[in-house]
N, C-alpha and C positions, 0 to 999 in steps of 0.2 A: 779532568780530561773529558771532552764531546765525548757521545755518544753517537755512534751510528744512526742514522734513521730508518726507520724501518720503511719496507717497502710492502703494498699493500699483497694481501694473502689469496686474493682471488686472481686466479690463473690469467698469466696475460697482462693485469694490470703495473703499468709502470709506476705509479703514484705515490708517492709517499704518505705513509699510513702514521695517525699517532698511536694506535690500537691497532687491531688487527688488520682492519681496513683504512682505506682511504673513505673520505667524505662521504662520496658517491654511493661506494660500497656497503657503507656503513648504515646509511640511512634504508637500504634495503634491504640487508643484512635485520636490522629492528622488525621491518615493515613484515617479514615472513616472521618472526618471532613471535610475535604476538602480544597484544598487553600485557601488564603485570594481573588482573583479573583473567586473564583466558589463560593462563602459564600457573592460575590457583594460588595467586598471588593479592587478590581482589581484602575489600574491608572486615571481612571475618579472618582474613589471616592477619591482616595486620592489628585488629585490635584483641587479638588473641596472642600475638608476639610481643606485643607495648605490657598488656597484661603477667606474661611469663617472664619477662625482662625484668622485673623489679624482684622478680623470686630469685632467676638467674644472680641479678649483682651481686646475693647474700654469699655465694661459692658453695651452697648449698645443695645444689640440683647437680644429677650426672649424667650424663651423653646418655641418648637413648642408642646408640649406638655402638661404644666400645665400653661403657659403664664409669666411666672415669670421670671426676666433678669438674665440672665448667667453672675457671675461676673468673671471677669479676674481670670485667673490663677487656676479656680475650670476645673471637668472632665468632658467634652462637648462629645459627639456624631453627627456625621453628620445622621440623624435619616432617614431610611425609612420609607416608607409607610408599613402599615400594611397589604395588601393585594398585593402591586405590586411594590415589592423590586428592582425595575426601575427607582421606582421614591421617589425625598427626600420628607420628611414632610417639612426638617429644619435641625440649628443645636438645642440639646434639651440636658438637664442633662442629665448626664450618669446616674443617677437615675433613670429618668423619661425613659427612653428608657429601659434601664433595666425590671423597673418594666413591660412596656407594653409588654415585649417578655416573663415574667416569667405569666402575666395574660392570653397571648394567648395561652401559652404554656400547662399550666394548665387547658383552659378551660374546665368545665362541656356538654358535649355534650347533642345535645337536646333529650329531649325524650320524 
């Protein structure tokens, strides 16, 4: 069976989105994002993840995050710190790193 298409996620827009956005949308959607260098994404994290990735395949390493071992071939994160995107936790499920950017993200402010 098709699939619905989706329709693009910025207000107003009628356009059919493959992703969140439509084309339009999408490329300016990036463009406020920022590189993968300014988002702490740049050549020391990736030859620091190419590096932990060969330890990770062993099933030997575990989530810096819930403690549980990463088994070969699942979706790893080179995880940073929550407060100072300088520095790594670890490598951690893409789960577990996910979730902690979608709980920061959402946090309730104090009051």
């Amino acid at each position: 069976m098709a699939r619905a298409r989706r329709i693009c996620a910025k207000t107003g827009c009628p356009h059919p989105a493959d992703g969140r956005y439509c084309t339009t949308h999408n490329a300016a959607y990036e463009a406020e994002r920022g590189t993968a260098s300014a988002r702490g994404y740049g050549s020391r994290h990736q030859k620091t993840r190419a590096r932990l990735n060969l330890e990770v395949q062993t099933g030997t390493v575990t989530c810096s995050r819930c403690g549980q071992p990463i088994a070969p071939n699942t979706p790893w994160h080179l995880d940073h710190d929550d407060e100072d995107r300088g520095t790594y936790l670890g490598p951690s499920h893409a789960y577990c790193n996910d979730s902690a950017g979608g709980r920061k993200a959402h946090a309730q402010p104090d009051l």
